[in-house]
C-alpha positions in Angstrom: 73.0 90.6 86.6 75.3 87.6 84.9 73.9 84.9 84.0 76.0 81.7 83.4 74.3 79.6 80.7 74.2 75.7 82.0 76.9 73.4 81.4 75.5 70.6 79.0 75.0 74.1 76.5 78.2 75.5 77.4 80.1 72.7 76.3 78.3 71.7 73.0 78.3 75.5 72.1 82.1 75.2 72.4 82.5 72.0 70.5 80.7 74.0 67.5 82.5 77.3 68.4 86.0 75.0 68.3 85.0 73.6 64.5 83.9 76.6 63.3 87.0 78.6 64.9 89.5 75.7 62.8 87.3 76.7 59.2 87.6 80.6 59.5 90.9 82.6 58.4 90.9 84.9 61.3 91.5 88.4 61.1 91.9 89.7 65.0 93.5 92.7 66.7 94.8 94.3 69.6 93.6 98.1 70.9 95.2 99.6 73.0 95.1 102.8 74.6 98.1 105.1 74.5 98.1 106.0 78.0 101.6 105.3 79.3 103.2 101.5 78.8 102.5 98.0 77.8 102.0 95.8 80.7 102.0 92.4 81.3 98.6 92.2 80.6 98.7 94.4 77.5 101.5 91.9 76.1 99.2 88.4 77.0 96.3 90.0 75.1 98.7 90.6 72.1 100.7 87.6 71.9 97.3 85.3 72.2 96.0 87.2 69.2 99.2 86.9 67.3 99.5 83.1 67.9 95.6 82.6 66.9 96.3 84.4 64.0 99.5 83.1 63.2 98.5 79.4 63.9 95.3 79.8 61.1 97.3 82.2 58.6 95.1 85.1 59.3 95.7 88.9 59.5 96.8 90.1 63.3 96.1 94.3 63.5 97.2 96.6 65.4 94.7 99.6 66.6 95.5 102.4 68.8 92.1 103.2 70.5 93.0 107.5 71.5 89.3 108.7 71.3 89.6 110.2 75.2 92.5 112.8 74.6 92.7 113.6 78.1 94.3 110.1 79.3 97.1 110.0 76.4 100.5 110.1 77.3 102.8 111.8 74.3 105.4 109.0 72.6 103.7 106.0 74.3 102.2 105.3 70.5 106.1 104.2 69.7 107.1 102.8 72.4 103.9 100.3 72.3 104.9 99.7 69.2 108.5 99.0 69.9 108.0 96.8 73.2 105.6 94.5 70.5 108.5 94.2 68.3 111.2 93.3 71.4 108.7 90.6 72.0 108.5 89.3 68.7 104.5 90.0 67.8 104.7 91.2 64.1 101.4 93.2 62.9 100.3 92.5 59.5 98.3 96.1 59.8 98.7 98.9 62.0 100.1 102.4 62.4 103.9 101.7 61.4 102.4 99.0 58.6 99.9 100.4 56.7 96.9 98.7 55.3 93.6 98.3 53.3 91.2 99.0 56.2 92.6 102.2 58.3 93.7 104.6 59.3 94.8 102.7 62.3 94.6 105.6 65.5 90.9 106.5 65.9 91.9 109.6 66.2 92.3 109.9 62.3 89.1 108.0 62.0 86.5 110.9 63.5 84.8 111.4 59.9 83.9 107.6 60.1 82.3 108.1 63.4 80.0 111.0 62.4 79.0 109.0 59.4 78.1 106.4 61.3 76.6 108.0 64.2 73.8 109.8 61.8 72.7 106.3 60.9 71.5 105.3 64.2 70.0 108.5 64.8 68.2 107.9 61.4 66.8 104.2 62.6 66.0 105.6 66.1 68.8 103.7 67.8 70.5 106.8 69.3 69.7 110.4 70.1 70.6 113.6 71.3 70.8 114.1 74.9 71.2 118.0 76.2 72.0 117.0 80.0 74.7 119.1 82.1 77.4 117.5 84.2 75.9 119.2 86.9 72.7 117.5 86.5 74.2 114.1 85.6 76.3 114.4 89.1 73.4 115.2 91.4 71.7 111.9 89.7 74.4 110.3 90.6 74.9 111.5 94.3 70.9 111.1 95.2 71.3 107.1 93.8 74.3 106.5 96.4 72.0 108.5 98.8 69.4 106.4 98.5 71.6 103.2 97.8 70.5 102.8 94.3 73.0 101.6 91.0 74.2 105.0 89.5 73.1 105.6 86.1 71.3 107.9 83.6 67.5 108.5 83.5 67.3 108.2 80.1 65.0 111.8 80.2 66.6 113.1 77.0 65.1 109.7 75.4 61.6 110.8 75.2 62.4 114.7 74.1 60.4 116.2 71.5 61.5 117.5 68.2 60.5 120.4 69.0 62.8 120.7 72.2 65.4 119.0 70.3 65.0 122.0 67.8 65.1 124.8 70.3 67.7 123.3 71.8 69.8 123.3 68.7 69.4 126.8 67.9 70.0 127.8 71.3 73.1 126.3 70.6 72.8 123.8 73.8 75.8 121.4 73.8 74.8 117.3 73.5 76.2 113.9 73.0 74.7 111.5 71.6 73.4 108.3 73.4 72.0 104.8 72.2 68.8 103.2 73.4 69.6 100.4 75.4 66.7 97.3 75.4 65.7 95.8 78.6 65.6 92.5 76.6 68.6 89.9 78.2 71.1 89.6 75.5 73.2 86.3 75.4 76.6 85.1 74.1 79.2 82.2 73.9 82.3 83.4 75.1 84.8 81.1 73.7 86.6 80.7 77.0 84.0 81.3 79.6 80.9 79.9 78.0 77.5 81.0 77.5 76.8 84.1 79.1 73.4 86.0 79.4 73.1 89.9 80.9 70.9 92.4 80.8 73.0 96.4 80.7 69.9 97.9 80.8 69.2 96.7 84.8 72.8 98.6 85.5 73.0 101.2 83.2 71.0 103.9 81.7 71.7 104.6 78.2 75.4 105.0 77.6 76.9 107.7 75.3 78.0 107.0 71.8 79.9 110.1 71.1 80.7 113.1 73.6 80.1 116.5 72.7 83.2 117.4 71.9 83.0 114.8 68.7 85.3 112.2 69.9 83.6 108.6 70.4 83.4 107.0 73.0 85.2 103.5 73.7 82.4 101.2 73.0 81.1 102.6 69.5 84.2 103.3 68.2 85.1 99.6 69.1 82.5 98.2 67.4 82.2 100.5 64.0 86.0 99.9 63.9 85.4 95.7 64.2 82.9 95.7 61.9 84.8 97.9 59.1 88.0 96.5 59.7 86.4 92.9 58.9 87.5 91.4 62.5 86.6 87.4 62.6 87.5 87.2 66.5 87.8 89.5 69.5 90.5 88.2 72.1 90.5 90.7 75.1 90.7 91.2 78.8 87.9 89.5 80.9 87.4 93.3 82.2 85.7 93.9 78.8 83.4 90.9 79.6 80.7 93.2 81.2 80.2 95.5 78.1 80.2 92.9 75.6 76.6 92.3 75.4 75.9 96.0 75.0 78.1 96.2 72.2 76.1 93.5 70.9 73.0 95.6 71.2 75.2 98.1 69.2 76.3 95.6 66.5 72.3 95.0 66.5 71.4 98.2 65.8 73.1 98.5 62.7 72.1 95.1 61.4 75.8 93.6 61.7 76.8 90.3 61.7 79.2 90.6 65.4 82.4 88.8 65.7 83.1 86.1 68.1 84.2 87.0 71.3 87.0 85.4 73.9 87.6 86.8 77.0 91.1 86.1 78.8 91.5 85.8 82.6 93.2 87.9 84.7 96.6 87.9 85.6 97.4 88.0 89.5 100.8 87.1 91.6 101.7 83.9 92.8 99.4 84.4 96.1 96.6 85.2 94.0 96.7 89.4 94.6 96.0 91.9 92.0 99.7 92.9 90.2 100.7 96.2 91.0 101.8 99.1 88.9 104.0 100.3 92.1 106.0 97.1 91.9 108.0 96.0 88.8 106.1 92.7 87.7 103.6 95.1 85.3 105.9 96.9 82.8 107.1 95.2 79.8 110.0 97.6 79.8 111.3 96.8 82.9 111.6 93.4 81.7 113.5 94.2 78.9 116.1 97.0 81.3 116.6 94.2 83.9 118.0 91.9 81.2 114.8 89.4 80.1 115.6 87.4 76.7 111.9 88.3 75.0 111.5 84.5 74.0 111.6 84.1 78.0 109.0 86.3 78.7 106.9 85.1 75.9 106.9 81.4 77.4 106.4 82.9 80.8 103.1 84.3 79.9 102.3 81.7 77.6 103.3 79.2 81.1 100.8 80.9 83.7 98.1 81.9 81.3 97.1 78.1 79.6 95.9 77.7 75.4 98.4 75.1 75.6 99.2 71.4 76.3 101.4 70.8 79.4 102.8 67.5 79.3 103.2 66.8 83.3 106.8 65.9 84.3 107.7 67.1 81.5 109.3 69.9 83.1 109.9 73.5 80.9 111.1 73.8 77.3 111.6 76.9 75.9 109.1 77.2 72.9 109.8 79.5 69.4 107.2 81.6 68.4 106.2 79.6 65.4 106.1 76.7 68.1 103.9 78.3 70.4 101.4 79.3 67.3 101.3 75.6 66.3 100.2 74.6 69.9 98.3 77.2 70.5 94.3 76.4 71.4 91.6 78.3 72.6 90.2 75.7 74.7 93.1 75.2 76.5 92.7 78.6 77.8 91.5 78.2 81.5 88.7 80.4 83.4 90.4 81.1 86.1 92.9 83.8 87.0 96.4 83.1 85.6 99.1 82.3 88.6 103.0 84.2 87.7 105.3 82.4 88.8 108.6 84.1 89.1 110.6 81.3 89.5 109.3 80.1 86.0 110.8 83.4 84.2 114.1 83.0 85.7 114.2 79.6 84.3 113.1 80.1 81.3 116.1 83.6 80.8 118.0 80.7 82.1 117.0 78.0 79.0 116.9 81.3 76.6 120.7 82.2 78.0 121.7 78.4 77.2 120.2 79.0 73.4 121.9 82.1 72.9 125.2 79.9 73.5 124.9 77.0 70.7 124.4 79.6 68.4 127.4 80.8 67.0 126.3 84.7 65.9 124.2 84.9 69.3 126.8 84.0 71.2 129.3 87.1 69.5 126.5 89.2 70.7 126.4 88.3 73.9 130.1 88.7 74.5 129.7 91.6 73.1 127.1 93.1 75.6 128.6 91.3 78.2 132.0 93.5 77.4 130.1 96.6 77.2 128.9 96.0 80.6 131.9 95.0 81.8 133.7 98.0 80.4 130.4 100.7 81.7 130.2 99.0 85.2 134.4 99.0 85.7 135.4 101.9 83.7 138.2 103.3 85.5 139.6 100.0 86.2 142.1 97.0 84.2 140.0 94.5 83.2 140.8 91.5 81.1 137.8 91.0 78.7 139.1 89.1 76.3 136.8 87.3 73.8 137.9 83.9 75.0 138.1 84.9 78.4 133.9 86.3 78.5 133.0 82.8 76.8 134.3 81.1 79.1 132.5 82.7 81.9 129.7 82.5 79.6 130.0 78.8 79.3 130.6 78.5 83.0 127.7 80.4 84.4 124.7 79.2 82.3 123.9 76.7 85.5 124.0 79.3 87.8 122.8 82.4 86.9 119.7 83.6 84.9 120.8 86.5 83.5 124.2 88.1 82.0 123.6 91.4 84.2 124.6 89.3 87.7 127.9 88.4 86.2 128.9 92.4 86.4 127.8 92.5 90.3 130.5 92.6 92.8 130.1 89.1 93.6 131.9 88.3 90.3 133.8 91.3 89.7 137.3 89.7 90.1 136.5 87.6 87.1 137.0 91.4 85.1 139.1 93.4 87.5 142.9 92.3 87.0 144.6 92.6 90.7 147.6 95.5 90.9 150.3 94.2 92.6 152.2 96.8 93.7 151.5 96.4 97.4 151.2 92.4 97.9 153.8 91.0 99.4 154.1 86.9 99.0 156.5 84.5 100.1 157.8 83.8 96.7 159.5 80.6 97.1 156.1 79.0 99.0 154.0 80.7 95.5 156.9 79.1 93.7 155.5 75.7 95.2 152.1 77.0 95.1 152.4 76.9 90.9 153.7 73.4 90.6 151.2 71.7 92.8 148.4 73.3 90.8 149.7 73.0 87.9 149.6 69.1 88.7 145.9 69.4 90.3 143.9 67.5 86.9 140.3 68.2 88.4 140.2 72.1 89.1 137.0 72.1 91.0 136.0 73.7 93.6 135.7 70.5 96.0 139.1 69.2 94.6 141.0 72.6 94.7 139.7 73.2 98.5 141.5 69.6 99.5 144.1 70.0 97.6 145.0 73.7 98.9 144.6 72.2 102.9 147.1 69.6 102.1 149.5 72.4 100.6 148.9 74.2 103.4 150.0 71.7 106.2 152.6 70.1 103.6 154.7 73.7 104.1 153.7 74.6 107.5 151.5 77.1 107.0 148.3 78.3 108.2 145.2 77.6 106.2 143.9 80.9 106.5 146.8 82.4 105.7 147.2 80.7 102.8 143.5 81.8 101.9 144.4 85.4 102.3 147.1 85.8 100.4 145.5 83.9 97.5 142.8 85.8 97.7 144.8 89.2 98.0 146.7 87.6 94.5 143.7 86.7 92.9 141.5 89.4 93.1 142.7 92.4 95.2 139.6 92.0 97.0 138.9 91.5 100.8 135.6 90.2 100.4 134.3 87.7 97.8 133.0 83.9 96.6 135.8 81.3 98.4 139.1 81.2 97.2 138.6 77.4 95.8 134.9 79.2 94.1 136.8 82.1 92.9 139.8 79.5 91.4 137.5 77.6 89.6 135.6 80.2 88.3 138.5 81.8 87.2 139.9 78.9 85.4 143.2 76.7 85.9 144.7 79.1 83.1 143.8 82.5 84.8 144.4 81.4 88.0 147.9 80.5 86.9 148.6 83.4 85.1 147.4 85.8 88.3 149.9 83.5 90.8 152.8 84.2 88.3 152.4 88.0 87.6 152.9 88.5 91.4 156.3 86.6 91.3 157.7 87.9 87.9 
């Protein structure tokens, strides 16, 4: 069972943890598994070690963990790799990088592993253990028969070497396991506090490497901490449960472990679990729906604590090299982090706003605005002209989140240029029409609305009418924002200019 160390010892353990944490250059990583894509999870894990080890200007690694075979997913190696770089996390080591301590893919590492696997079968931390899967499965069906915790006997511990040796030569296939101790081993998680838990009460002695010669998770995780000189390990609270076994492990071999953090979870606003059915887990559909990375950066970074929220402050958009100079362990809270989706839209929103002041990121946003102008409306005349996109740029930063809704139908008369081969207008009333606007200083939608009433009773004509045919003039469309919404969207100029090229 867990055991929750009191609180006067939790919190002078963290004070020294904190000091100690502020005199170390830190050399951390992040392991995944190549089993399909980076989630949101997979990204808060990441980002936390890159600030840490950006903030203290330490090394930040990348590992790819691939030791089961079965569960990898072909290509998902590079598109890890690449969904990291969208978001701005730089490795100084890794796969693509290169480095003094790999390789970097456990896979490439299997040499390591055997070396290291004879040594704690030469101190008598580990041995060779000849069970079937047959026989492990009926111990596991007669312990939920009989309501008991699942786990391994541990039989193969107390063979003799003489049955190992027959064994051998029969050619019998084994992994190897590690002796667990029944002693209660105890840590200080630098988020959670001290923690105490004895593996042996739930588990029977877990295996070390399979028989097929792969390793399994938690050696390869710890030979690979140890040799790859790792100060910190920052990693999902999930991993909280093994962590004092691989501290048995790291005791075996007479290693000095690192320290260990532990992050929260990450659940919806109402608290549930985040789904892999819905699209609030894939980075990548993130980046495809049209998130700025920098926005969904400070979105994690928002719901997930390690930094100082100023209350009523309200939200301000952070740079990476920001975010590392505030970042703090001890801000990091307990408890599950809270997304709040409202949060990400604002923060595209502020990221949108940035892109704007800045003269080369606002050419490539008109530029990918025009291509999806151009891939959305293909078949149709569209006026996106350079000056014509920044304006609607400049316009719509207040009211939408992201550059995507501005090619939705909603808005597609902003693009689509009317034909006006079949409207017919009463030209001498549009005649009118273009000097009265033409006079109209505020061209807002409030003031354009008036105005166009008064017009409308001024020449005895209906108001929807009126309405209609602008509408019919403006945009070609039946259906749509208002006619005063769509006029000042458009702009006093392009409004004009639409008015006259039905008269001309």
């Amino acid at each position: 069972m867990w055991t929750f160390i009191s609180k006067p010892t939790f919190v002078l353990s963290k004070h020294n943890l904190c000091r100690t944490l502020k005199t170390i250059v830190p050399r951390v990583r992040f392991a995944p598994s190549p089993t399909g894509y980076l989630h949101l999870g997979g990204l808060r894990t990441a980002l936390y070690n890159y600030l840490f080890s950006k903030s203290r200007g330490g090394v930040f690694i990348l590992r790819i963990e691939d030791t089961d075979q079965t569960r990898k997913v072909e290509g998902s190696v590079n598109a890890l790799i690449n969904d990291l770089e969208w978001a701005g996390i730089e490795c100084n080591e890794g796969p693509s990088k290169g480095g003094n301590y790999g390789p970097y893919i456990q896979s490439e590492r299997l040499n390591i592993y055997r070396e290291y696997i004879e040594k704690l079968l030469d101190n008598g931390s580990a041995y060779k253990c000849f069970c079937t899967e047959r026989r492990l499965n009926i111990l596991r069906r007669d312990a939920i028969r009989s309501q008991r915790i699942p786990k391994y006997d541990n039989k193969c511990r107390s063979l003799s070497h003489a049955d190992i040796k027959e064994k051998m030569n029969a050619g019998t296939p084994y992994c190897i396991r590690f002796k667990l101790s029944s002693d209660c081993s105890s840590f200080e998680d630098l988020i959670y506090g001290g923690i105490a838990y004895d593996v042996s009460l739930n588990e029977g002695d877990p295996v070390l490497m399979k028989s097929d010669g792969y390793p399994t998770y938690h050696f390869a995780n710890v030979v690979d901490d140890y040799l790859m000189g790792i100060t910190h390990v920052l990693r999902g609270v999930e991993w909280q449960i093994s962590t004092t076994k691989h501290l048995l492990i790291y005791r075996a071999f007479g290693w000095t472990p690192p320290q260990f953090g532990h992050l929260p979870l990450i659940v919806n606003a109402d608290g549930t679990k985040l789904s892999k059915r819905q699209s609030d887990v894939k980075v990548e559909d993130y980046r495809t729906k049209g998130i700025y990375p920098l926005a969904l950066v400070n979105y994690i970074t928002l719901s997930g604590g390690g930094f100082e929220h100023v209350v009523g402050e309200g939200i301000r958009l952070k740079t990476m090299d920001e975010l590392a100079e505030e970042f703090q362990i001890d801000k990091i809270t307990s408890h599950p982090s809270r997304l709040n989706p409202d949060l990400l839209e604002e923060c595209n929103r502020l990221e949108l706003k940035r892109h704007l002041k800045d003269d080369k990121l606002t050419k490539s946003l008109i530029i990918n605005l025009q291509n999806l102008i151009k891939n959305k409306y293909s078949n149709e005349n569209l006026n996106v002209s350079e000056e014509h996109v920044k304006s609607v740029l400049l316009w719509a930063t207040s009211r939408i989140t992201r550059i995507e809704e501005l090619v939705t139908p909603k808005f597609a008369f902003l693009w689509i240029l009317p034909s006006n081969e079949n409207i017919e207008v009463d030209r001498n009333l549009f005649e009118k029409l273009i000097d009265n606007l033409e006079n109209l200083e505020r061209f807002e939608q409030d003031s354009i609305k008036d105005n166009l009433r008064h017009f409308s009773a001024e020449n005895d004509v209906k108001f929807p009418v009126l309405m209609k045919m602008i509408r019919s003039v403006l945009s070609g469309l039946n259906e749509g924002p208002s006619v005063a919404e769509m006029m000042q969207l458009l702009g006093k100029y392009q409004s004009l200019e639409r008015i006259k090229a039905v008269i001309r």
